[in-house]
C-alpha positions in Angstrom: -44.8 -9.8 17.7 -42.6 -7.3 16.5 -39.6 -5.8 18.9 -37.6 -2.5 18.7 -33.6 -4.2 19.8 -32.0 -1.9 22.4 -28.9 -4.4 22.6 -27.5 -6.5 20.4 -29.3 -9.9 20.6 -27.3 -13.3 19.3 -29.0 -15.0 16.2 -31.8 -12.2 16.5 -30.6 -8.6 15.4 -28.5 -5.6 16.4 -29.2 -2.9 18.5 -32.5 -0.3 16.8 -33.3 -3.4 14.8 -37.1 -4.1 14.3 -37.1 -7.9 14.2 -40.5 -10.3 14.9 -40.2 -12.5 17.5 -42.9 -15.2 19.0 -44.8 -13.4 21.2 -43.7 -15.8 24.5 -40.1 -15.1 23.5 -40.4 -11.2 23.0 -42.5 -10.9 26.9 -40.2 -13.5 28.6 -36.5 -12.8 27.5 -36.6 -9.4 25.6 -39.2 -7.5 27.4 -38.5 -8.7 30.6 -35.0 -8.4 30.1 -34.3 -5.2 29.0 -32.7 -6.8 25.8 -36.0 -5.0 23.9 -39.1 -2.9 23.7 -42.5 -3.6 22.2 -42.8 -1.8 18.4 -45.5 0.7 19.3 -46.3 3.7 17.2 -44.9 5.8 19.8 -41.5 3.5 19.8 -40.9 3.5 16.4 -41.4 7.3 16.3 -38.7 7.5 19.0 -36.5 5.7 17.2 -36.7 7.3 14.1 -36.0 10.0 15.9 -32.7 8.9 17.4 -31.4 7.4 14.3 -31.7 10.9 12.9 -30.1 12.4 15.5 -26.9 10.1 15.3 -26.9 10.3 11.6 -26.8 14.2 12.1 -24.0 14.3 14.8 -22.1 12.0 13.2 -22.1 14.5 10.1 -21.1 17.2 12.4 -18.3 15.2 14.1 -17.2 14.6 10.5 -17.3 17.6 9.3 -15.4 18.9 12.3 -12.6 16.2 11.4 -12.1 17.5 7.8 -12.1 21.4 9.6 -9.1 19.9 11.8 -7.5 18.4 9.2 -7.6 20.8 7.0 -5.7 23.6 9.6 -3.3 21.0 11.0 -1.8 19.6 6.6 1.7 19.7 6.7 2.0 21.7 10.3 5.6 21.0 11.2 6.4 20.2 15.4 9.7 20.2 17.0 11.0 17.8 19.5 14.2 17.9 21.4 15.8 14.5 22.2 19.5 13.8 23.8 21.2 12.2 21.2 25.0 10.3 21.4 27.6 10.2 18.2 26.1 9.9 14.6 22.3 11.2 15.8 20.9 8.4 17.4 18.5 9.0 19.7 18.7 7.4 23.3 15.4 6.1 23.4 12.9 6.9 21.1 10.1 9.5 20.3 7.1 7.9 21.3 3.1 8.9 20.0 3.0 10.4 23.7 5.5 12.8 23.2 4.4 13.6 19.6 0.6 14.4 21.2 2.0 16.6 24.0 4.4 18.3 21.5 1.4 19.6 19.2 -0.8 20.2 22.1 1.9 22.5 23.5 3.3 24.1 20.0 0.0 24.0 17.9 -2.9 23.9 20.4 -4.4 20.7 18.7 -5.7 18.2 21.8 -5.2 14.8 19.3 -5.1 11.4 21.4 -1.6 9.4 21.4 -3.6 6.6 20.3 -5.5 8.3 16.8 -1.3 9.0 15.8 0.2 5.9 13.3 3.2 5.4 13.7 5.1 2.5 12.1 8.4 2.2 14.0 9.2 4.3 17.1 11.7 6.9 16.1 14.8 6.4 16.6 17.0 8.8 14.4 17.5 12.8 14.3 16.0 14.3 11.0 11.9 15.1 10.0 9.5 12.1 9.8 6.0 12.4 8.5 3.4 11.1 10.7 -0.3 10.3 9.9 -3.0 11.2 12.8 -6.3 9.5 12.4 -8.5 12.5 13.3 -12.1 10.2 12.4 -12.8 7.0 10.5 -12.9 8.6 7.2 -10.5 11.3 8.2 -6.5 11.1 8.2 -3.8 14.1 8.2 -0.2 14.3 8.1 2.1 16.7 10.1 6.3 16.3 9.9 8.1 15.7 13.0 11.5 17.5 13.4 13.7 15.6 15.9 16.6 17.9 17.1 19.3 17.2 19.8 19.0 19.1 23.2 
C-alpha cells in the first residue's frame, strides 16, 4: 500500500515521502496514528501542491535575504561602551547589543542569534561582523566601539 509521510517515520521515510508499506502496517500504525495518509489521487494532488508552495516561499524568503543584504553591505553602527586606561572595554559588546544598535540606528530587525561573532569584543576600534540573514545568505556591517 502506498502512504503519503506526514512525519518523519524511523527506518521508513521523511515527512511528504511516498513510501509502500504492508498494507496491515500502513492501517494499524501510520493511518491510525496520524504518522501518515493513504496515497489517493486527491493526496498526491495536495501534496504536490504544498511542495510547490514551499519551494516558492522559500524563493521569496531568499530573495528577500539577498534584498537585505544587499542595503545593509558595509553599513557602519556605533556603540558607546565605558572604557578604563589603554581602551579596554569593561565588559564586552555582546550580539545583543550589536542587534539593538542596528535596530535603533539602521532600522534592520536582525536576531542576536543570525550575528557571528568569534570572540566577544573587548577592545575600542571598528570590528567587522558577519550576520547570517538566510542559509545561503551572509552580510557584513563594521562595528565602531567608542568610549561614553
Amino acid at each position: 500500500m502506498k502512504v503519503i509521510l506526514l512525519q518523519d517515520v524511523k527506518s521508513l521515510g521523511k515527512k511528504g515521502e511516498i513510501v509502500e508499506a504492508s498494507e496491515s502496517y500502513a492501517r494499524k500504525v501510520l493511518l491510525k496514528k496520524g504518522l501518515g495518509k493513504e496515497a489517493t489521487g486527491k493526496n498526491l494532488n495536495d501534496l504536490k501542491l504544498q511542495k510547490a508552495n514551499a519551494e516558492k516561499v522559500a524563493k521569496e524568503n531568499l530573495a528577500a535575504a539577498e534584498a537585505l543584504a544587499k542595503e545593509m553591505k558595509d553599513k557602519e553602527i556605533r556603540v558607546a561602551v565605558k572604557a578604563g586606561e589603554g581602551g579596554r572595554v569593561f565588559g564586552s559588546v555582546s550580539s545583543k547589543e550589536i542587534a539593538e544598535e542596528i535596530q535603533k540606528q539602521l532600522g534592520y530587525e536582525v536576531d542576536k542569534k543570525k550575528i557571528a561573532l568569534e570572540a566577544p569584543i573587548k577592545t575600542l576600534g571598528v570590528t567587522q561582523v558577519s550576520i547570517k540573514l538566510h542559509t545561503k545568505v551572509t552580510t557584513d556591517i563594521l562595528v565602531h566601539v567608542v568610549e561614553k
